[in-house]
C-alpha positions in Angstrom: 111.1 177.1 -37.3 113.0 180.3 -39.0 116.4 179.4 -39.8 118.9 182.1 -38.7 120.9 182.9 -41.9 124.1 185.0 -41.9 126.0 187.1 -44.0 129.3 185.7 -44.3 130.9 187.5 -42.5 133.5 184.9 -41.0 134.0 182.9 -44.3 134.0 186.5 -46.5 131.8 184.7 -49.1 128.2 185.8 -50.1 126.2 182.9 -48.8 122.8 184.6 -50.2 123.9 184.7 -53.8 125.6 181.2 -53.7 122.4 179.3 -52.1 120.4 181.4 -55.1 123.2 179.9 -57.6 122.4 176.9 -56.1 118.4 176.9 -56.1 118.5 178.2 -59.6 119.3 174.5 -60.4 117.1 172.9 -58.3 113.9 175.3 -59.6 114.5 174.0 -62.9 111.6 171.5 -62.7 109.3 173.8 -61.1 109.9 176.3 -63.7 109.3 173.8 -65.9 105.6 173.2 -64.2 105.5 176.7 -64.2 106.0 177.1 -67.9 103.5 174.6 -68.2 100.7 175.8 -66.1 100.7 179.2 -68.2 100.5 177.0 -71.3 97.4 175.4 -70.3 96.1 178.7 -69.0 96.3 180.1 -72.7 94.6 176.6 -74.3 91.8 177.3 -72.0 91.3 180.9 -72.7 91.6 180.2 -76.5 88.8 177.4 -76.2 86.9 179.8 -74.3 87.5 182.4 -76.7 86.3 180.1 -79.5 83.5 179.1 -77.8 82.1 182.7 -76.6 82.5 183.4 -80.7 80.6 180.4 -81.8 77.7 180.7 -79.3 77.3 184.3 -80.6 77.0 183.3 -84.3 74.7 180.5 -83.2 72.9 182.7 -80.9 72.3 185.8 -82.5 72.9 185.2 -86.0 72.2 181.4 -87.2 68.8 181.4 -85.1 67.4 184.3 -87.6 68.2 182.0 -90.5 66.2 179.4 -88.9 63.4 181.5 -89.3 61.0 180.7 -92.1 60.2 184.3 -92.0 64.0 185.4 -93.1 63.6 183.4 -96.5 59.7 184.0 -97.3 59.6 187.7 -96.8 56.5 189.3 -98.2 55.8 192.9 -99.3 52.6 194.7 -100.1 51.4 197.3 -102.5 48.2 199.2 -102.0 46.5 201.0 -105.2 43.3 202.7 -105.1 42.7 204.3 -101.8 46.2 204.2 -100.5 45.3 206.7 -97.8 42.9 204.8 -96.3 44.7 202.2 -95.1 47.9 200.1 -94.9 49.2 196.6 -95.4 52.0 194.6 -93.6 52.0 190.8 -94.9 53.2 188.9 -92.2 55.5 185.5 -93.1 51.7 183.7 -93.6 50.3 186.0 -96.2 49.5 184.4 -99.4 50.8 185.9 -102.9 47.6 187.5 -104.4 45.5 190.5 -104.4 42.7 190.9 -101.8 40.5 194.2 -101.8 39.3 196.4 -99.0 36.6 198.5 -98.4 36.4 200.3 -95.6 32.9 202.0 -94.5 34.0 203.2 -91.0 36.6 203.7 -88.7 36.6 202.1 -85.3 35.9 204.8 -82.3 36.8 205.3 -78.5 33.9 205.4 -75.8 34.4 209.2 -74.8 33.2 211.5 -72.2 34.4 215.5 -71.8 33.4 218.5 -69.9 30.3 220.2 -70.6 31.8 223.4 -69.9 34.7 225.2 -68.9 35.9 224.3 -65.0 37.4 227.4 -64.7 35.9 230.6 -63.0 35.9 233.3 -65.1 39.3 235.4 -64.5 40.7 232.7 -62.1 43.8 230.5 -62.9 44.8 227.5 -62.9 47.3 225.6 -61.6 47.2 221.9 -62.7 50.2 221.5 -60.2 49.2 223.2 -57.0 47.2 222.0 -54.4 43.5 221.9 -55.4 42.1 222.8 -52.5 44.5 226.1 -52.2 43.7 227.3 -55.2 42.0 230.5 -56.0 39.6 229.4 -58.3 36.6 229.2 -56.5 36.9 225.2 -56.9 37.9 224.7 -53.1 33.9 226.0 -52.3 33.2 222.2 -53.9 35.0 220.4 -51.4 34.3 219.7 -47.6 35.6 219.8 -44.7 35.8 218.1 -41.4 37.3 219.7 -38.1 39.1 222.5 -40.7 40.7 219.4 -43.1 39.4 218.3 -46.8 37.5 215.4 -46.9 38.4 213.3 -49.3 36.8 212.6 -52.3 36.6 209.4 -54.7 35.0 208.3 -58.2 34.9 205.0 -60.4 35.7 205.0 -63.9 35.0 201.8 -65.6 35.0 200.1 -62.3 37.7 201.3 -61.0 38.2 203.6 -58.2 40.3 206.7 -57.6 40.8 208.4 -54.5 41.1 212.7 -54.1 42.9 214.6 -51.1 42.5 217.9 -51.8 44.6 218.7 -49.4 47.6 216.7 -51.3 46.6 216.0 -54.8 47.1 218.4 -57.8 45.1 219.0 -60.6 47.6 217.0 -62.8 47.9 214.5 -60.1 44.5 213.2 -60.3 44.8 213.3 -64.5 48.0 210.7 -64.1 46.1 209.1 -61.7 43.3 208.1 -63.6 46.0 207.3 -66.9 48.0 204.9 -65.2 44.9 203.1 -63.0 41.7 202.8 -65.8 41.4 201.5 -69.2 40.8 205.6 -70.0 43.2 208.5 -71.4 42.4 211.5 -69.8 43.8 214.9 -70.4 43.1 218.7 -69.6 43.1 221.6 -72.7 44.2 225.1 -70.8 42.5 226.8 -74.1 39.0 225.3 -73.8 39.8 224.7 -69.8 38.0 221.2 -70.1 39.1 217.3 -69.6 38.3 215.2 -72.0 38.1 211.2 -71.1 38.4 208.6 -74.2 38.9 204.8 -73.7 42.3 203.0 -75.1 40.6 201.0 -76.7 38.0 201.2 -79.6 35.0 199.1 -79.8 33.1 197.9 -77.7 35.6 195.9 -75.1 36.7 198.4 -72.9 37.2 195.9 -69.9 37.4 197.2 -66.4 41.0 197.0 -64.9 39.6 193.9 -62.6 39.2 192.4 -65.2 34.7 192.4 -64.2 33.1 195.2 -66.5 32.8 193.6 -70.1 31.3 194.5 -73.6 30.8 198.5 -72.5 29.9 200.9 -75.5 30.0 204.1 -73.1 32.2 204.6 -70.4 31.2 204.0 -67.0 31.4 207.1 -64.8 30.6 207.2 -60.9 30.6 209.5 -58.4 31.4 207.8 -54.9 32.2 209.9 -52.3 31.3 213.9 -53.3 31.4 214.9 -56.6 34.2 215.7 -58.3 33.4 214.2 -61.9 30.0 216.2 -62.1 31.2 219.3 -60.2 35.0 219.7 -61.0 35.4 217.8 -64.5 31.8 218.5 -64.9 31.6 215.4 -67.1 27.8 213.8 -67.2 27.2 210.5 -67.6 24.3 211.6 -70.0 27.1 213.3 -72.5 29.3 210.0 -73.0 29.5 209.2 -76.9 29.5 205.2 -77.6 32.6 203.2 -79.1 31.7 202.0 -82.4 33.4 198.8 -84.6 35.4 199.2 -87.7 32.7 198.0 -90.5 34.5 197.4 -93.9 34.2 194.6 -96.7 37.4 192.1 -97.6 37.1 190.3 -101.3 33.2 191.0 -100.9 32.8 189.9 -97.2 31.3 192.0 -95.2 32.7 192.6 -91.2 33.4 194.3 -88.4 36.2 194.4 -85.8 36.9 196.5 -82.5 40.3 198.0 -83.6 41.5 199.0 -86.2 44.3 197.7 -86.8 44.2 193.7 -87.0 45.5 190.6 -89.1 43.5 188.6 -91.6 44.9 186.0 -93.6 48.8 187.0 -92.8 48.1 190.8 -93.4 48.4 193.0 -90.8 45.7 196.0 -91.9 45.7 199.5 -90.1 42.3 201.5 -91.0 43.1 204.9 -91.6 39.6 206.5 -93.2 37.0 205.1 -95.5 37.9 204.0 -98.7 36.0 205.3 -102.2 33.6 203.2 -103.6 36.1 200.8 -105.4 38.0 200.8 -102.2 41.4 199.6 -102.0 43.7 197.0 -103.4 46.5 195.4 -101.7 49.0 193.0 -103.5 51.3 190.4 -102.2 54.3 189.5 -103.5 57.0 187.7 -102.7 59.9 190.2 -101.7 62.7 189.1 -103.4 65.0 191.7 -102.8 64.9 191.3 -99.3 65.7 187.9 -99.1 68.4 188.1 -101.5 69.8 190.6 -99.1 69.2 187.9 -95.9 70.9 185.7 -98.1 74.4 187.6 -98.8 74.2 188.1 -95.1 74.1 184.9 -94.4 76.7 184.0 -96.2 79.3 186.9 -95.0 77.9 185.2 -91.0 78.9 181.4 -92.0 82.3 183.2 -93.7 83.5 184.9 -91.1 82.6 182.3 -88.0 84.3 180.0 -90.3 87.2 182.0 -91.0 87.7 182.7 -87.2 87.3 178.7 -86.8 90.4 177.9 -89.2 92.7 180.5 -88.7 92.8 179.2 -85.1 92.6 175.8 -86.3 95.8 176.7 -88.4 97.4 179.6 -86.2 101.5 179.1 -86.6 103.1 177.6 -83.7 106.5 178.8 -82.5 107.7 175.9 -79.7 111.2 178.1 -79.2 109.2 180.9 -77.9 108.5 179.0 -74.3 106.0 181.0 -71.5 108.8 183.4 -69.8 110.2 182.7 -66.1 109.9 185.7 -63.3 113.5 185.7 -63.7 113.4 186.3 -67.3 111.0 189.0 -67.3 113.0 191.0 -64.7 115.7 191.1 -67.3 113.5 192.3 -70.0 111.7 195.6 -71.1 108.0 195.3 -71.2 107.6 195.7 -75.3 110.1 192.8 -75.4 107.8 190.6 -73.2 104.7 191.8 -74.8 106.4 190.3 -78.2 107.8 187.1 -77.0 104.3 186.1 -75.5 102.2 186.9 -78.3 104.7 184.2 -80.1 104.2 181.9 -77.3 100.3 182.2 -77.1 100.4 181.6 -80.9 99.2 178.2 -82.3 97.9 176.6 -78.9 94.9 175.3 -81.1 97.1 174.3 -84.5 95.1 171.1 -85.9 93.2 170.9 -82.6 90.6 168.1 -82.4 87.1 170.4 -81.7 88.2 173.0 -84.3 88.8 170.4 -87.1 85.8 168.8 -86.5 83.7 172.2 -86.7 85.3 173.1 -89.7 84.7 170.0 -91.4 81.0 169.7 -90.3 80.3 173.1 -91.4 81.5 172.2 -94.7 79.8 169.5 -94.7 76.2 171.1 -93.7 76.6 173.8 -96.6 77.7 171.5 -99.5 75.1 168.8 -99.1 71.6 168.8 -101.1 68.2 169.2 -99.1 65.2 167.1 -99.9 63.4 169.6 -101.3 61.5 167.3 -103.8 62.9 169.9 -106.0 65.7 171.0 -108.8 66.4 173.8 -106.1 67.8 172.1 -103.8 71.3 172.8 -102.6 73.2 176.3 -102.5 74.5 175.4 -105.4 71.3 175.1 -107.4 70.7 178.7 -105.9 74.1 180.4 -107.6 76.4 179.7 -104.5 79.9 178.1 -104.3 82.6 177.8 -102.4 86.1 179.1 -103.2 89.5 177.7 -104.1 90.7 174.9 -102.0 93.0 176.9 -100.3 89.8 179.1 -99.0 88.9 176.0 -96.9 85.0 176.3 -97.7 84.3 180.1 -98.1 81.2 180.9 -99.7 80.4 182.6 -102.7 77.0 184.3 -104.5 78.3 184.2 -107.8 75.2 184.1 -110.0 72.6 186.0 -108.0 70.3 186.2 -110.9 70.3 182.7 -110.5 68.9 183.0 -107.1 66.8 185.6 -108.2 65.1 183.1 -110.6 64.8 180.2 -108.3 62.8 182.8 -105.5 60.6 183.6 -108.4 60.2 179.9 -109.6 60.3 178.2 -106.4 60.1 180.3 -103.6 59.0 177.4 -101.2 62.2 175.5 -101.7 64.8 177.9 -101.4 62.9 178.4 -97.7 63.6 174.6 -97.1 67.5 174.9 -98.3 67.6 176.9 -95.1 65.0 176.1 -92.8 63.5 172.8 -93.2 63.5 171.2 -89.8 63.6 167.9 -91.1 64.8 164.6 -89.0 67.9 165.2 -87.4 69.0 161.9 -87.8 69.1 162.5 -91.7 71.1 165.6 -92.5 69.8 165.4 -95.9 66.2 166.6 -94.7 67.2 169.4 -92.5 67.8 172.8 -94.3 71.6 174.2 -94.0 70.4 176.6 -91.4 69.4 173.8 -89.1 71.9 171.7 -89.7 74.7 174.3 -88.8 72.6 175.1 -85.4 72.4 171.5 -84.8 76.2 170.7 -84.9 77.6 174.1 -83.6 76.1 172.7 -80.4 78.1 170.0 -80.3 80.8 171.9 -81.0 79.9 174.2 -78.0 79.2 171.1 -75.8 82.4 169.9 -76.9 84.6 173.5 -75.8 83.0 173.1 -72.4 83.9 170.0 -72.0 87.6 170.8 -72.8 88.0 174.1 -70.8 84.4 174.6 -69.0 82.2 178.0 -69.7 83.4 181.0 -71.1 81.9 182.9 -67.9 84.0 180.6 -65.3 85.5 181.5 -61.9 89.0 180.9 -63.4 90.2 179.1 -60.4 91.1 175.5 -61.3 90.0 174.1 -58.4 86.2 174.8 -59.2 86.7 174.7 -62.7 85.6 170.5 -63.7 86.7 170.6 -67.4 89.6 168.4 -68.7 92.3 171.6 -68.6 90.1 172.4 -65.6 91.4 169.1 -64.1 95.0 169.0 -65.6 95.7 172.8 -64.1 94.3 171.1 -60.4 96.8 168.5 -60.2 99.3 170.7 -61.8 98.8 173.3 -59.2 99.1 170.8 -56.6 102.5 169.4 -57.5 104.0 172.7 -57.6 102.9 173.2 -54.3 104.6 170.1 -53.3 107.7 171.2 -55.1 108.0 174.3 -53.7 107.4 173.0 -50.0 110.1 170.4 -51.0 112.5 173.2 -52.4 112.2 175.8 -49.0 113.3 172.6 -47.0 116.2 172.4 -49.6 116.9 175.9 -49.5 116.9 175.9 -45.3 119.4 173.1 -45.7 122.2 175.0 -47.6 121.7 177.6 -45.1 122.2 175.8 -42.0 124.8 174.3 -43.3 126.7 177.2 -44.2 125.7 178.6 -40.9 127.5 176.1 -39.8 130.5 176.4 -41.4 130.6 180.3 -40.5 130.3 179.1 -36.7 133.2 176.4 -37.5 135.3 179.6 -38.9 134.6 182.0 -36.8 135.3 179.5 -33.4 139.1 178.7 -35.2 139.6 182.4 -35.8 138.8 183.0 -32.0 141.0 180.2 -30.7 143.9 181.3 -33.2 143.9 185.0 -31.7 143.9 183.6 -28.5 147.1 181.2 -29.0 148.6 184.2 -31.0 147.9 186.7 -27.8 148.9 184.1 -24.8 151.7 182.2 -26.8 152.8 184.0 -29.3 157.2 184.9 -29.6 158.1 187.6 -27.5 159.8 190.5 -29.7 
């Protein structure tokens, strides 16, 4: 029910601005719950915050230094015939030298024209129609009641379909590219398509997966005959695929491609070698792991960084989350100022950071069963810095590192990436250990204040904050229903003192007209 409100006009007081006067003191508490709300807002988005920054580092950073790969990086030198070939050692290659000798190349199955499918003095147009063209090539094709017939052909099994009445030139070339296991293509110089498999060797499989083990390809005419009369390609022409044949420490072997892997090298044939061929050393590349190393350690610095200067952010309790009332007094710079001090420190000495921080400590600064004298970061040249630094890292003697990756190249791996037993910590390499406990940490931040990727409505939000923020929500509801029956109140009560007034100022006119002392 509206309440009627007036203006005072009886009384001569402003009712609006006293009943304000008077709510101000009865919002206090609300405020207060207000003030409070926007406080627990903030913790949540800090935790979230913390926890989008953590699962990044973990993610897409800390997973690589899993990798044995990251600390046993290879590299390869080729002497002899260098342009013959090259040599990618893969994480599994073994230091050493292995010699190649290459005797031939893989090959393609291929086909091409016999001769050039243009008429003499004719053009043509890959991209008009085929059978409008004025080349003489629309005498090959039929017709039926005045319309093309259509025309089809397999290649390697499979089929492919011709309206000349539709298709271009170029149509039927993409056609055949994106349907078969075969690359074809048209030269406007020689005016002739030439057909080659993808693959080389002998294992140019049909794309159903049927035809197997083919050293030509497979041409067929189906319906008309556009391969023999408009590619003029013959089945009789098609040169055979051939294997790679080459020698490795002596052995003699073949492959279909020729590019392939043996014993954690990847090889690409390039030509055959000379008679001494080709020799490829391994060796560990220390260079690049010293460089995965330093990156590592700027990664754990500045997640940990991020980790204590929120941990230790200063906290200013004067500078309280602003009213409505206050910010309509204020100029938006000011605001802008006083919240960043109020947002400030929500996380001082909280719980989840501390114990992050300390675990990460923890994880860098113990040994690794190795079964080794390399066996910490320290035993590779690392430290961490002053106390005040609160666990920074440090490469301060990198020829130290350099000298345990020559030495020992195994267990500086294992300082990183030994998977161990996760309930030892001292078998699991620093790497591991980190990913390991950052996902407690992370299990820990939803817990707190739910995903980073939330609705933020604290209703459907189930974390603790999450839970805090629903009951909050649902006493200042309460409050406020409370304070409009308050606020009603003053009004109709003032409404009825106007009434009261304004009824004795009509009655004393009325006495003063009827009664009053005659002049």
């Amino acid at each position: 029910m509206a309440v009627s409100r007036m203006s005072g006009l009886a009384s001569g007081m402003d009712i609006d601005t006293m009943v304000k006067n008077m709510m101000s003191a009865q919002r206090k508490p609300v405020d207060k719950m207000l003030q409070q709300k926007q406080i627990l807002q903030w913790q949540r988005d800090d935790y979230r915050e913390m926890n989008t920054k953590i699962s990044a580092y973990r993610t897409n950073k800390l997973s690589n230094y899993r990798l044995e790969s990251t600390f046993s990086v290879k590299k390869a030198e080729v002497s002899g015939s260098t342009d013959s070939l090259s040599a990618t050692p893969t994480g599994d290659a073994e230091v050493g030298a292995t010699t190649i000798k290459v005797t031939k190349l893989a090959t393609s199955a291929s086909n091409s024209s016999s001769s050039n499918i243009k008429v003499a003095d004719a053009t043509l147009d890959i991209d008009a129609t085929l059978g409008m063209q004025d080349i003489n090539l629309a005498g090959d094709f039929t017709k039926t009641n005045g319309v093309f017939d259509k025309m089809s052909f397999k290649i390697n099994g499979t089929e492919i379909t011709v309206d000349p009445s539709v298709d271009s030139f170029n149509d039927v070339i993409k056609r055949i590219n994106s349907k078969t296991n075969v690359t074809a293509l048209f030269d406007s110089v020689s005016g002739k398509v030439s057909l080659s498999a993808k693959n080389t060797g002998a294992t140019n499989i049909s794309a159903d997966g049927k035809i197997t083990n083919m050293d030509k390809i497979q041409l067929d005419d189906v319906k008309g005959d556009f391969l023999s009369n408009i590619f003029k390609v013959k089945k009789e022409d098609g040169k055979a695929a051939d294997k790679a044949v080459f020698s490795i420490n002596g052995l003699e072997t073949t492959r279909d491609s020729n590019t392939f892997t043996v014993n954690g090298l990847k090889l690409t044939l390039k030509s055959p070698t000379t008679e001494a061929g080709a020799l490829i050393s391994v060796q560990t590349d220390v260079d690049k792991i010293v460089e995965n190393v330093k990156s590592f350690i700027t990664d754990y610095n500045e997640i940990l960084k991020a980790v204590n200067d929120k941990n230790s952010e200063a906290r200013y309790r004067d500078y309280t989350p602003l009213t409505t009332e206050q910010k309509a007094d204020m100029k938006e710079a000011d605001i802008t100022l006083w919240e960043t001090k109020a947002k400030s420190g929500l996380l001082k000495s909280d719980s989840i950071l501390t114990a992050a921080s300390t675990s990460m400590r923890f994880d860098t600064s113990t040994p690794v069963s190795t079964g080794s004298k390399y066996n910490s970061l320290t035993s590779l040249g690392i430290s961490t810095g002053a106390y005040n630094e609160q666990g920074k890292l440090y490469l301060d003697d990198e020829n130290k590192l350099r000298a345990a990756l020559e030495a020992d190249p195994e267990s500086v791996k294992n300082i990183f990436t030994s998977v161990g037993d996760r309930t030892k910590k001292s078998t699991m390499g620093v790497a591991q250990r980190l990913y390991s406990d950052l996902e407690k940490t992370i299990s820990s931040f939803k817990q707190k204040a739910g995903f980073p990727s939330a609705y933020d409505s604290s209703d459907l939000d189930n974390s603790l904050l999450g839970a805090q923020l629903y009951r909050l929500n649902r006493e200042i509801t309460s409050n406020n229903d409370r304070l409009k029956i308050v606020e009603n109140r003053y009004y109709n009560q003032f409404s009825a003192m106007e009434s009261a007034i304004n009824k004795y100022n009509q009655q004393s006119s009325y006495i003063s007209q009827n009664f009053g002392t005659n002049s």
